[in-house]
C-alpha positions in Angstrom: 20.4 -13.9 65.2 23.7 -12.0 65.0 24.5 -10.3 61.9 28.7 -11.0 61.3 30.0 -9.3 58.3 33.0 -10.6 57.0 35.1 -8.6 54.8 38.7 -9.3 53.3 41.0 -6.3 52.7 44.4 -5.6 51.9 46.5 -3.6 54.0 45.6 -0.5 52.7 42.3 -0.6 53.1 40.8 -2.3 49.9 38.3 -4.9 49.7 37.9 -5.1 45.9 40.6 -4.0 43.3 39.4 -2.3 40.8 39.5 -4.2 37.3 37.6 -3.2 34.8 39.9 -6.0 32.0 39.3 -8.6 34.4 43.0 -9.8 34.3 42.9 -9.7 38.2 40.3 -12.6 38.3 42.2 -14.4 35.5 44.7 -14.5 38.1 43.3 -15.7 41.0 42.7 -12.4 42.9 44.8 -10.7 45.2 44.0 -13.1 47.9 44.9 -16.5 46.5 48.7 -16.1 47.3 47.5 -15.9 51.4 45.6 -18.6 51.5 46.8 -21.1 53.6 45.5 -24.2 56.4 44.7 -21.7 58.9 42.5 -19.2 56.8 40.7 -22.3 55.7 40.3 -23.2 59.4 38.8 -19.8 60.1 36.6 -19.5 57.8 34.9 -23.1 57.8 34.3 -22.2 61.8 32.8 -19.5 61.0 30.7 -20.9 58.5 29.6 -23.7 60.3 28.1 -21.0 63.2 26.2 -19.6 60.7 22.7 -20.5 59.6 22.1 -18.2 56.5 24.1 -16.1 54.4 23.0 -12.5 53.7 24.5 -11.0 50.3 24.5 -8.1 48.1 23.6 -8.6 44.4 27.0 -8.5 43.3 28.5 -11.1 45.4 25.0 -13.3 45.2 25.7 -13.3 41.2 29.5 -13.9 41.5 29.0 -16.5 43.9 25.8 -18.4 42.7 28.1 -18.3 39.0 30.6 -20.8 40.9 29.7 -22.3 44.3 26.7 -25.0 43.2 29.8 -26.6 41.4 33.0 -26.8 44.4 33.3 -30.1 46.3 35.7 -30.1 48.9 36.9 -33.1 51.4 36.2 -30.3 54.9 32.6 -29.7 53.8 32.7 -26.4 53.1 31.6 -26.2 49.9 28.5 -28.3 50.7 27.9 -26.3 53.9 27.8 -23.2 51.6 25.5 -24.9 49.2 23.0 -25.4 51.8 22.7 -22.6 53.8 19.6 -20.2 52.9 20.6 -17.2 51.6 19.1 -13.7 51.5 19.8 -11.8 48.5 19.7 -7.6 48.7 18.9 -6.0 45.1 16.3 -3.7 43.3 17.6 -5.4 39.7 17.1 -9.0 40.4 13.7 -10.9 40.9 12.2 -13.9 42.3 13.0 -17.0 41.4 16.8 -17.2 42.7 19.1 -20.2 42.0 21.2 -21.1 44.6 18.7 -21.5 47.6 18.4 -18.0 47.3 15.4 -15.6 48.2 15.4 -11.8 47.6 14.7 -9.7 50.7 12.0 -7.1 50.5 12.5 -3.5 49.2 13.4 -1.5 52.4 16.2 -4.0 53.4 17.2 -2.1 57.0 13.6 -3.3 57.7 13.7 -6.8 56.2 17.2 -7.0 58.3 15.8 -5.9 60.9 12.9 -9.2 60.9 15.7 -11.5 59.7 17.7 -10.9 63.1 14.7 -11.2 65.3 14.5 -15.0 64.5 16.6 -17.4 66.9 19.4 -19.5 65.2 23.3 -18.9 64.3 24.7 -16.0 62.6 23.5 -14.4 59.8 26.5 -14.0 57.9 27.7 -11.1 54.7 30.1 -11.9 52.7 31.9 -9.2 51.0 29.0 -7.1 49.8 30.2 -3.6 50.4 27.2 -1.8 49.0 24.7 -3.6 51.7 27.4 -3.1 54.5 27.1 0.3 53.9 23.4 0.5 54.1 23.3 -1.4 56.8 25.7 -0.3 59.0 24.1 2.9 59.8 21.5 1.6 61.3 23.3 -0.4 63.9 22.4 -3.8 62.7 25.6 -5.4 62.4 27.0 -7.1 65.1 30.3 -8.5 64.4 33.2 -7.2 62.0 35.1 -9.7 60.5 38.0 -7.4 59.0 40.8 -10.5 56.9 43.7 -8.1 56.4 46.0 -9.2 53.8 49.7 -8.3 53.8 49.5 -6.6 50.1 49.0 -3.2 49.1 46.5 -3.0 46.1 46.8 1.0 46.0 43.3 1.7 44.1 40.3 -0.4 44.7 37.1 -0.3 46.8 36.9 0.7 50.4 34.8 -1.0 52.8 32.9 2.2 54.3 32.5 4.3 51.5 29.0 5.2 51.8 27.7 7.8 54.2 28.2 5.7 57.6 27.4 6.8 60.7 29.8 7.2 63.6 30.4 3.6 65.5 32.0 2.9 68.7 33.8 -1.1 68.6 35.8 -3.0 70.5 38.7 -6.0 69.5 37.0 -8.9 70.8 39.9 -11.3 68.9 42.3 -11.4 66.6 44.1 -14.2 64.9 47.1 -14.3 62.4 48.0 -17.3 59.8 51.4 -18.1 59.4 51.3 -16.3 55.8 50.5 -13.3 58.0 46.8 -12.7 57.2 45.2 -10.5 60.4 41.6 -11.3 61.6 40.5 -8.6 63.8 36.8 -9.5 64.9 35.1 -6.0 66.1 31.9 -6.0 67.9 29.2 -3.1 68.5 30.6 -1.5 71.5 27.3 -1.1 74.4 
């Protein structure tokens, strides 16, 4: 199983803006304006390659707050629904909602057993936190980076953590006609 992890950023480098009001959300997010036919197209392929999502505690919470309730006429909402998700955190516990499960404490090593297994991608959504713990270690595969044309200029920064040094190559790149950049890195050797 490949582990993708697919991030959206703005141009300068943020993947979460820093609100602490929550005025930003209110709003529809930073994103919303971008949005358009052929981000939708992109993501719901990439989605449907996939065969389980892998999320950080944050996003799992955020997400299982809305998701369970979306319809939509592409399937994509349903598609999310059902896949099995794997849910990093040392504050939740078992049960999840949300056809979630929690992975095990050391989650490099629970990662690590989730990728043996044969299937589609294994796929993170946001989640800086466990891209950050897991990048280190080499286990993901694929980099996903949506670049928005916006400059937030103060917010997270995908890679803030202490990550070791990676060598990638572009192995695509597509651009909506709002001018959104997908450029899909992989693990170089």
């Amino acid at each position: 199983m490949r582990l993708v992890a697919v991030e959206y950023l703005s141009a300068d480098g943020r993947m979460q803006m820093e609100d602490p009001e929550g005025r930003e959300e209110e709003v529809g997010g930073w994103t919303v304006p971008y949005w358009d036919d052929d981000l939708a197209d992109l993501q719901l392929q990439q989605l449907l390659a996939s065969d389980a999502l892998l999320l950080g505690r944050v996003t799992y919470e955020h997400f299982a707050a809305s998701w369970p309730s979306f319809t939509d006429a592409n399937g994509f909402a349903d598609r999310m629904n059902r896949l099995p998700k794997y849910v990093a955190s040392r504050k939740l516990k078992e049960p999840l909602a949300w056809n979630a499960r929690l992975l095990e404490d050391d989650v490099v090593a629970a990662v690590r057993k989730l990728k043996q297994t044969s299937g589609g991608d294994l796929l993170i959504y946001g989640s800086g936190q466990l891209v950050d713990t897991l990048q280190p270690a080499g286990l993901i595969d694929e980099y996903r980076l949506i670049i928005h044309p916006v400059i937030l200029g103060r917010g997270k920064r995908l890679f803030e953590g202490e990550n070791g040094r990676a060598g990638l190559f572009l192995a695509d790149v597509a651009i909506t006609a709002k001018g959104v950049v997908t450029l899909v890195y992989r693990q170089a050797g």
